[in-house]
C-alpha positions as CSV (number, residue, x, y, z in Angstrom):
1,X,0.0,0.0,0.0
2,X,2.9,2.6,1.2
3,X,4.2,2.0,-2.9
4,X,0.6,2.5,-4.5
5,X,0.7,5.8,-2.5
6,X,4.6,6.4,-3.2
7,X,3.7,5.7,-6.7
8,X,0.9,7.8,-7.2
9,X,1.0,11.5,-4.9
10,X,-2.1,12.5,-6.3
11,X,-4.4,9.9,-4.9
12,X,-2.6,10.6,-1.4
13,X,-3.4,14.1,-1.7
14,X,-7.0,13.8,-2.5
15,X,-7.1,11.3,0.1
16,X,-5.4,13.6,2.9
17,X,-7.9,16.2,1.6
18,X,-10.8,13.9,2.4
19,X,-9.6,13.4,5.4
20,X,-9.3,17.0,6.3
21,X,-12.5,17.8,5.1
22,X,-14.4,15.0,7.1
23,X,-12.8,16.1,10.5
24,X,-14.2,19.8,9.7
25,X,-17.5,18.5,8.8
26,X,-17.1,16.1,12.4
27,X,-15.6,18.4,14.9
28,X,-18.5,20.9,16.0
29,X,-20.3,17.8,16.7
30,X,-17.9,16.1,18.4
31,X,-18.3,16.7,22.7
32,X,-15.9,17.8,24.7
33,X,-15.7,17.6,28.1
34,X,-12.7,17.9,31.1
35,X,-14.9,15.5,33.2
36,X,-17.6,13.7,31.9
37,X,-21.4,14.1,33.4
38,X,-22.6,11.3,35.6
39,X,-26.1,10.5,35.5
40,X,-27.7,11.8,38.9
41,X,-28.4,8.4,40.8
42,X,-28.0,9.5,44.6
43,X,-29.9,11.4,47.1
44,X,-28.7,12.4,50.6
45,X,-31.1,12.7,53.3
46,X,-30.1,14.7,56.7
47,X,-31.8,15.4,59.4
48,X,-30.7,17.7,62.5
49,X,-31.4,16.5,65.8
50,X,-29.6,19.5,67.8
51,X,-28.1,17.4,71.3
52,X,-28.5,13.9,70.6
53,X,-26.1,11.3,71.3
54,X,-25.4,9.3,68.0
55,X,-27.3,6.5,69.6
56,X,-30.3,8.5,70.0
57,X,-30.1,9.4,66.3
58,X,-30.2,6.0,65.3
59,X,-32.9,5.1,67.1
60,X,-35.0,8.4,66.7
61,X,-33.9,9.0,63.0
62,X,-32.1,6.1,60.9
63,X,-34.5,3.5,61.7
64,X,-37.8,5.2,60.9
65,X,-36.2,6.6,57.6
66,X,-34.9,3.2,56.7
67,X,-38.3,2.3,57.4
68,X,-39.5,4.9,55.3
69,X,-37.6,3.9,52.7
70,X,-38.7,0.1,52.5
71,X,-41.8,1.3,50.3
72,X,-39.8,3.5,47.7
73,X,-39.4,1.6,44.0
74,X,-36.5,1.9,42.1
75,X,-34.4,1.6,45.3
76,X,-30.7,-0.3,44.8
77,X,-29.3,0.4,48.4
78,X,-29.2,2.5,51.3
79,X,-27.5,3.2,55.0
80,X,-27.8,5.5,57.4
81,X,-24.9,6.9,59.3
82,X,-25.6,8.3,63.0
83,X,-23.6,11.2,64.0
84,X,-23.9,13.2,67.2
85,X,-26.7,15.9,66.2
86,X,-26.9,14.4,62.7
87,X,-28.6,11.5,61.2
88,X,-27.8,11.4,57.3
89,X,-28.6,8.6,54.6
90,X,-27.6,8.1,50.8
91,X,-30.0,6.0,48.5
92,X,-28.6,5.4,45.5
93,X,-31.6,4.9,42.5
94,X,-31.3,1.3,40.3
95,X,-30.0,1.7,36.7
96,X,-32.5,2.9,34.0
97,X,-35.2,4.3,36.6
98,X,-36.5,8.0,36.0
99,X,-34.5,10.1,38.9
100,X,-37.2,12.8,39.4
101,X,-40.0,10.1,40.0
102,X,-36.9,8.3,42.0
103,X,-36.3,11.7,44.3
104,X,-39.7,12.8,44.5
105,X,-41.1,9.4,45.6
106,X,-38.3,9.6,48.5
107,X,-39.5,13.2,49.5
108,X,-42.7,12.2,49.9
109,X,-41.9,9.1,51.8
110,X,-39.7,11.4,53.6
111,X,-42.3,14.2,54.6
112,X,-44.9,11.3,55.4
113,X,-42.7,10.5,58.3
114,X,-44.4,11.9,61.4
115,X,-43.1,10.7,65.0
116,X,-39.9,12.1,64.2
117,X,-38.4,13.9,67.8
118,X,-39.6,17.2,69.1
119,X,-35.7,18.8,69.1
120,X,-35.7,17.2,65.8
121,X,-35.5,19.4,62.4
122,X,-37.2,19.4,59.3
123,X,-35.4,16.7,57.1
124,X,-34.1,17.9,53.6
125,X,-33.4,15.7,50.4
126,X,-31.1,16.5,48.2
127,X,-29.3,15.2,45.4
128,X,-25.6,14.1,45.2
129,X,-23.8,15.2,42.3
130,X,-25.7,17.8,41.1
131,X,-22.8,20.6,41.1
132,X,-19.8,21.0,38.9
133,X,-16.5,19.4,39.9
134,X,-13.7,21.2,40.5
135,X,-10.4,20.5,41.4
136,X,-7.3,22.6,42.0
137,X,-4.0,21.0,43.2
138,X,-1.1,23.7,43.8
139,X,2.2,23.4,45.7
140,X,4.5,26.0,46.1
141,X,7.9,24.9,47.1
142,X,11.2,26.6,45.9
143,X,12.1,27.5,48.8
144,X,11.9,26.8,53.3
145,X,8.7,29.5,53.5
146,X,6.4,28.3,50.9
147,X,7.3,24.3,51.1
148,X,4.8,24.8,54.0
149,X,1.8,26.1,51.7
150,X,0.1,22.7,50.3
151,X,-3.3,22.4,49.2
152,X,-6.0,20.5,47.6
153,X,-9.2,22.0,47.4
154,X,-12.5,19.9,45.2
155,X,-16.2,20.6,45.5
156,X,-18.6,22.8,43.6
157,X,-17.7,26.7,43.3
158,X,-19.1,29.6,41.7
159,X,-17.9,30.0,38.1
160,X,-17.2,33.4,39.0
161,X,-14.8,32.5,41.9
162,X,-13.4,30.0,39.6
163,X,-12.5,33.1,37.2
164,X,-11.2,35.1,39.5
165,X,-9.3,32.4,41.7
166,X,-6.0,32.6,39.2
167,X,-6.1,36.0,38.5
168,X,-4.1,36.4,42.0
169,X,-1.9,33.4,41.8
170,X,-0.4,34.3,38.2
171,X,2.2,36.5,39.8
172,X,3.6,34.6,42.2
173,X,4.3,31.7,39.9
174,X,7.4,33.9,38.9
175,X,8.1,35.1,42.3
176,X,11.4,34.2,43.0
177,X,11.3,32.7,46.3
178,X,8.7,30.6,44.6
179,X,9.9,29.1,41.0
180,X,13.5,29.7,39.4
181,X,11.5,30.3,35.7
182,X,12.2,33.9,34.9
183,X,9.0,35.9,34.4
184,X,7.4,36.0,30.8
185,X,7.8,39.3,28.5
């Protein structure tokens, strides 16, 4: 094949052309994304019970929403985790269900609950997943001050933060106690 093409130029040309011209035709179709979208599958249920031991939230909170729980459809798994003042749960929906049928059924099993505590507060459902991931991983270094400053930070922020978060790191990438690179012109 390599001495058909050697052979004949032309053909390879056209054939590079082709090429060319199908990739412009392709690429505003084509999705691009720096972390793919997850289907939204999980819900998080909390509910504040201000000075309880985590005993008492188990027994007060976990059990009647795990109760609660037993009569939603779609339903793959759940727990309940019993912290002092806090009693949370994550159901996660089976594959291929609708998710708003999936999270409003669990609201309303939710709300139906009635012998929750006195001190206890209203419960609130929400979904897991629903904000924009973003990660920033930075370590400064050069030097004995700034080998100190280590960070991670992930979770869902404001795009406008996001925008403005670089704007006042930029100069101190060419600080010199910070990076040996001289700064650009």
């Amino acid at each position: 094949m390599i001495r058909f093409f050697a052979a004949h130029p032309t053909i390879a040309n056209l054939l590079m052309i082709l090429f060319l011209a199908a990739g412009l035709v392709v690429s505003p179709t084509l999705l691009r994304e720096t972390f793919p979208r997850k289907d939204l599958s999980e819900i998080e249920i909390s509910v504040p019970y201000p000075g309880a031991r985590p005993e008492e939230v188990e027994t007060a909170i976990c059990e009647r929403i795990e109760n609660a729980l037993d009569g939603v459809t779609g339903l793959e798994r759940h727990s309940c985790e019993a912290r002092e003042n806090l009693g949370r749960a994550e159901v996660k929906m089976r594959e291929g269900d609708d998710f708003q049928t999936f999270i409003n059924d669990v609201k309303t099993e939710i709300d139906a609950i009635t012998d929750f505590p006195e001190r206890a507060e209203a419960a609130t459902v929400r979904a897991l997943g629903a904000h924009r991931f973003c990660g920033l991983c930075r370590h400064y270094g050069a030097r004995d001050a700034y080998r100190s400053e280590r960070s991670c930070r992930t979770g869902p922020h404001p795009d406008a933060a996001l925008g403005r978060y670089p704007q006042g790191r930029y100069p101190r990438l060419f600080d010199p106690r910070v990076s040996d690179r001289p700064a650009p012109r």
